[in-house]
C-alpha positions in Angstrom: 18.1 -14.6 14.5 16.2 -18.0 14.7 14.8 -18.9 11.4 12.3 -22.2 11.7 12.0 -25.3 9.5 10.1 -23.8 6.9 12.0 -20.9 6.5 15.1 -23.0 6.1 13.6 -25.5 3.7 12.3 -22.2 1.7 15.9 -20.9 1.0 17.2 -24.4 -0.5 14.4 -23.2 -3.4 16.0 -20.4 -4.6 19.6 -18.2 -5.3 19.5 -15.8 -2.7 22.4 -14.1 -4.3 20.5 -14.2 -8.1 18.4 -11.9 -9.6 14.9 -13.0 -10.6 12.7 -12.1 -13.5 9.5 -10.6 -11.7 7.8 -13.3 -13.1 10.0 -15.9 -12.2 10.0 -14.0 -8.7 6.5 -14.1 -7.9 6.3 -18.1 -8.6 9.1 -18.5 -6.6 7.7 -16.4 -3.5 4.5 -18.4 -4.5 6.1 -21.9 -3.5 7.4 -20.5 -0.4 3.7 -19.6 1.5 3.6 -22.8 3.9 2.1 -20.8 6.5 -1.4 -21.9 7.8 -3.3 -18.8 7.0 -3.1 -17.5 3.7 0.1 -15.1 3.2 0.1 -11.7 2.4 2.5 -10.9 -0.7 5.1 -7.9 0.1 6.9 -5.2 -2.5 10.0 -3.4 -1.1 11.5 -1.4 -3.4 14.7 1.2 -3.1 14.9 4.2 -5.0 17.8 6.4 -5.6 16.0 9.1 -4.2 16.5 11.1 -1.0 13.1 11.6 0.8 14.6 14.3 2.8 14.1 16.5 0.0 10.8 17.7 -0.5 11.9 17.6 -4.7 12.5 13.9 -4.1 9.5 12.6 -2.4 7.7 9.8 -4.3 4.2 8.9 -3.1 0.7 8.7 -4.5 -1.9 5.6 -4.7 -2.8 2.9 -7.5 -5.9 0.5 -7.8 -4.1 -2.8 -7.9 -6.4 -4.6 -10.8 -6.8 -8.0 -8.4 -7.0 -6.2 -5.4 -5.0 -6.9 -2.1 -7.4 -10.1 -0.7 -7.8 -7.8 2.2 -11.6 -6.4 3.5 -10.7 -2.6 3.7 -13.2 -0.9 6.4 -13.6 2.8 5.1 -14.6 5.6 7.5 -15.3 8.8 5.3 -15.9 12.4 7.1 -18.2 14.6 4.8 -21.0 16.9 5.3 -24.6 15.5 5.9 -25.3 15.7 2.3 -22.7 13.6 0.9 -23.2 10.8 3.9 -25.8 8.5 1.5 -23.2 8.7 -1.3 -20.8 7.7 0.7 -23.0 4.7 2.3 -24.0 4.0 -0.6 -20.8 3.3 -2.6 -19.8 1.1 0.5 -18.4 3.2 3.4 -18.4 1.7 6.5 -18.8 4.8 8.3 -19.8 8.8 7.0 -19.9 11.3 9.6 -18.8 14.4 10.8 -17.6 15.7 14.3 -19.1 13.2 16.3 -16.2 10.7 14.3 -13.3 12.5 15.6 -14.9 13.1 18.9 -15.1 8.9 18.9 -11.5 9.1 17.8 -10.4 11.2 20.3 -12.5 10.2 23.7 -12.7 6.4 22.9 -9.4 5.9 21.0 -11.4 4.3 18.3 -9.5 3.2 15.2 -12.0 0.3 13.5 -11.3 1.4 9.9 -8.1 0.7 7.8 -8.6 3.7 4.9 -10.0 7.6 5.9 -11.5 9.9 3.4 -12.1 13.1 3.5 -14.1 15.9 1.4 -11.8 19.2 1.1 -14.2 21.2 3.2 -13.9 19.0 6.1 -10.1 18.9 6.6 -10.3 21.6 9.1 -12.8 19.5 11.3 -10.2 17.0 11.3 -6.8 18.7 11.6 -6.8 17.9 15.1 -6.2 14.4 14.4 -3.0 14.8 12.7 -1.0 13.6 15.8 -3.0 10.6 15.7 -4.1 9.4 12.5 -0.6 11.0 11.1 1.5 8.0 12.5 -0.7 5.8 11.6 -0.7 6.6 7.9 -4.1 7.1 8.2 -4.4 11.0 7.5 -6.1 11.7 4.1 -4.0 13.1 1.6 -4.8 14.9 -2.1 -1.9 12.7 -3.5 -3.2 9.7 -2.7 -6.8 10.8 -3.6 -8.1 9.8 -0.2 -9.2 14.2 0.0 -11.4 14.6 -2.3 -15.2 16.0 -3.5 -16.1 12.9 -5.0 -16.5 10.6 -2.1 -17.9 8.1 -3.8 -15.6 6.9 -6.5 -13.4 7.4 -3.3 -15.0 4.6 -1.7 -15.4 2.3 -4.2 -11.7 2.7 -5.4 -10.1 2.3 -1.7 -13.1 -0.9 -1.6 -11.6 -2.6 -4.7 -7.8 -2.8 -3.5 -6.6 0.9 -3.8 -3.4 1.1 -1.7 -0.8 3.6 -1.4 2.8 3.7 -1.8 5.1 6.6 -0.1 8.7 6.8 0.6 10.4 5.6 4.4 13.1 7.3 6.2 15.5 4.9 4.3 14.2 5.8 0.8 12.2 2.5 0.5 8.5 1.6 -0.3 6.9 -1.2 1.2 3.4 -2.2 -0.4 1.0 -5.4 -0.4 0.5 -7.1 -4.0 -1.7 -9.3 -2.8 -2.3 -13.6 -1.2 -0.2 -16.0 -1.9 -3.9 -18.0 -3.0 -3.8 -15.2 -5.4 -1.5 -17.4 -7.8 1.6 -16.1 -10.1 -0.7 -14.5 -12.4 -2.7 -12.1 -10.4 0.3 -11.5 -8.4 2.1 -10.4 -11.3 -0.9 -8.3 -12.8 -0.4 -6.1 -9.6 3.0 -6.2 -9.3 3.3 -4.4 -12.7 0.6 -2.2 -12.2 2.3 -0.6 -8.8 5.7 -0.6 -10.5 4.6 1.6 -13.2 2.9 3.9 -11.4 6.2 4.0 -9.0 8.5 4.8 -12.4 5.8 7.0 -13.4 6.0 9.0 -10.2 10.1 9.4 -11.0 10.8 13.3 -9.1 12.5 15.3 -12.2 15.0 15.8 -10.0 15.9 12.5 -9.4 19.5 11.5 -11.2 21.7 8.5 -11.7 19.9 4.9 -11.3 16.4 5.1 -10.1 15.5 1.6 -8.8 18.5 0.1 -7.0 16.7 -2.2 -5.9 13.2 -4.6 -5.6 12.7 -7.3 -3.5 9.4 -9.8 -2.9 8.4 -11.6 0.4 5.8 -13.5 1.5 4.5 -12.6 5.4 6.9 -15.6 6.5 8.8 -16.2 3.9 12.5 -15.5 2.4 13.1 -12.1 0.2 13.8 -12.8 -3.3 15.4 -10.1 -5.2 14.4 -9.3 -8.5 15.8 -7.7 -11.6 15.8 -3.8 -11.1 17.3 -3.6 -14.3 14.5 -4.8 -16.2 11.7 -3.0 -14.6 12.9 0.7 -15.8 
């Protein structure tokens, strides 16, 4: 694989084979953004879990305290009632039908985070195939179905994000920018770690976090301590 300058000068500033304090991590991945737009900060994290089992799964969502740096666009399907609240609080779109009809006809997808009240997942089962992939589907567990649309709204607004399992048993999740700095960075880096070990399936055993690993967009992984974060 061709690697380019910067990527090559990137690796001379770290162990690749060490373990990192998350701290020390994060300052280290912090150095390495030399892109020209500002660099998204990246989580990966294997568990010793087996997602095929539905006893195993591990997924749910956590309002990272300095948020991701990224404008979420929110589309929320309610009932005419709740369309103001929704508005209100900051939705960029609160509709019914004539939303999935967009979805479906116009293959319209200008929205990053869908919420839904309970009474209107029937209206939009049909977009299962489509929103599904997508990892756009509203779900209870990450509190994107829900009555209270609202709090919804402002929660997804302020850098909500949502962490779930892959095929290979790893979670992939945004911290935040590299313009962020080590601080804020490390704020939501421990805030979506514990609510990972706090999501720990009962029926997980042996070693739980085998192992953690932070990126910038472009940059070199650098692997930190598992054995310090629980």
């Amino acid at each position: 694989m061709f690697r380019g300058k910067n990527y090559k000068t990137n690796l001379t500033l770290f162990d690749k084979a060490k373990l990192y304090d998350s701290n020390e991590a994060i300052e280290i991945v912090c150095k390495t953004a030399k892109a020209k737009f500002d660099e998204t900060v990246e989580c990966h994290v294997r568990l010793g879990v087996d997602s095929r089992h539905a006893d195993q799964q591990v997924r749910g969502a956590v309002v990272l305290p300095n948020g991701t740096g990224k404008t979420v666009r929110v589309l929320v399907f309610c009932k005419p009632e709740k369309v103001d609240d929704a508005v209100n609080a900051g939705a960029d779109y609160a509709g019914g039908a004539e939303y999935v009809e967009k979805i479906q006809k116009e293959n319209w997808f200008e929205f990053d985070v869908v919420i839904a009240t309970p009474d209107m997942m029937g209206v939009i089962g049909r977009l299962g195939k489509v929103l599904g992939p997508k990892g756009l589907m509203p779900n209870p567990k990450a509190g994107t179905v829900t009555p209270d649309v609202a709090r919804a709204v402002q929660e997804a607004k302020a850098g909500k994000i949502e962490y779930r399992l892959d095929k290979t048993n790893i979670i992939h999740c945004p911290i935040g920018k590299a313009s962020f700095g080590a601080e804020k960075l490390n704020e939501n880096f421990d805030t979506l770690l514990g609510a990972i070990i706090k999501a720990k399936p009962a029926a997980t055993k042996g070693q739980y976090i085998k192992s953690c690993v932070i990126a910038t967009t472009m940059g070199p992984g650098v692997k930190v301590n598992y054995a310090k974060l629980g």
